[in-house]
C-alpha positions in Angstrom: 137.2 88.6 -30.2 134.2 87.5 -28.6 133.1 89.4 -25.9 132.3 87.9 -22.6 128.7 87.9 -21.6 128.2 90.0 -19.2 124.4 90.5 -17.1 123.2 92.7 -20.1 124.3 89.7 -22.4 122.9 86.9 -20.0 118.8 88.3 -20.5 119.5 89.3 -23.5 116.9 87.4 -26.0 119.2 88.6 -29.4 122.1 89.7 -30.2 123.7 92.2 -33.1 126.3 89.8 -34.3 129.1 91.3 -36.5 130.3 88.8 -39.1 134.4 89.0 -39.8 134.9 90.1 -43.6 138.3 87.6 -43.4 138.0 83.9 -42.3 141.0 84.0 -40.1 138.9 86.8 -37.7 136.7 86.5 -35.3 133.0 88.0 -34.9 132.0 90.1 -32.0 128.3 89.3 -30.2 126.4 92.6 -28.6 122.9 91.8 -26.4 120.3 93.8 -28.1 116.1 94.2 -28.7 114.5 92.0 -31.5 115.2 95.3 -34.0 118.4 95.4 -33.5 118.6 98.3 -30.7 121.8 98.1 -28.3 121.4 99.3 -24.8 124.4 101.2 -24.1 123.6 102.0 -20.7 123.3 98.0 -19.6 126.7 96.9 -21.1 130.1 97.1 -19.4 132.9 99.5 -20.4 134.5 96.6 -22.4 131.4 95.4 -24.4 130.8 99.1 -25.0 134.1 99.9 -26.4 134.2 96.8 -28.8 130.5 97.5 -29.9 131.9 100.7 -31.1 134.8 99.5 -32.4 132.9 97.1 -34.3 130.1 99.5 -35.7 133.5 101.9 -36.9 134.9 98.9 -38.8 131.9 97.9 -40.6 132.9 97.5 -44.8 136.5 97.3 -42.8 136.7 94.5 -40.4 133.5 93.8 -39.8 130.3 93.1 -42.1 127.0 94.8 -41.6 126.0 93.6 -38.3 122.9 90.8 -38.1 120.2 90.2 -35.4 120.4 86.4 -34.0 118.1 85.1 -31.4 119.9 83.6 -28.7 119.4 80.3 -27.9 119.0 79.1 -24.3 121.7 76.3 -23.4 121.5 72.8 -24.5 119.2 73.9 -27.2 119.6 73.1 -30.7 
């Protein structure tokens, strides 16, 4: 259930990153601000929705979420 970048996700410089609590899942990445902050008003309708999703499942689904820098392609 990754969500597709979208322009808020392609400047983003981190991302809120929601770890799976079973192995078989898959994590959801959100753009956000170094603190964690998500910009509700920059993401698509999609993005927004699983975001919430997400923060509703947390001790559920989903873990509590972590901030990751993104790294710039062909990096690491």
């Amino acid at each position: 259930m990754f969500a597709k970048p979208d322009t808020a996700a392609a400047e983003a410089t981190h991302l809120l990153h929601f770890e799976p609590l079973s192995a078989g899942d898959a994590g959801l990445d959100i753009p956000c601000d170094p603190t964690g902050r998500v910009g509700l008003d920059a993401l698509g309708e999609k993005l927004r929705n699983d975001y919430f999703f997400a923060r509703t499942l947390i001790g559920r689904l989903f873990a509590r979420p972590t901030v990751r820098l993104v790294r710039p392609l062909g990096a690491g």
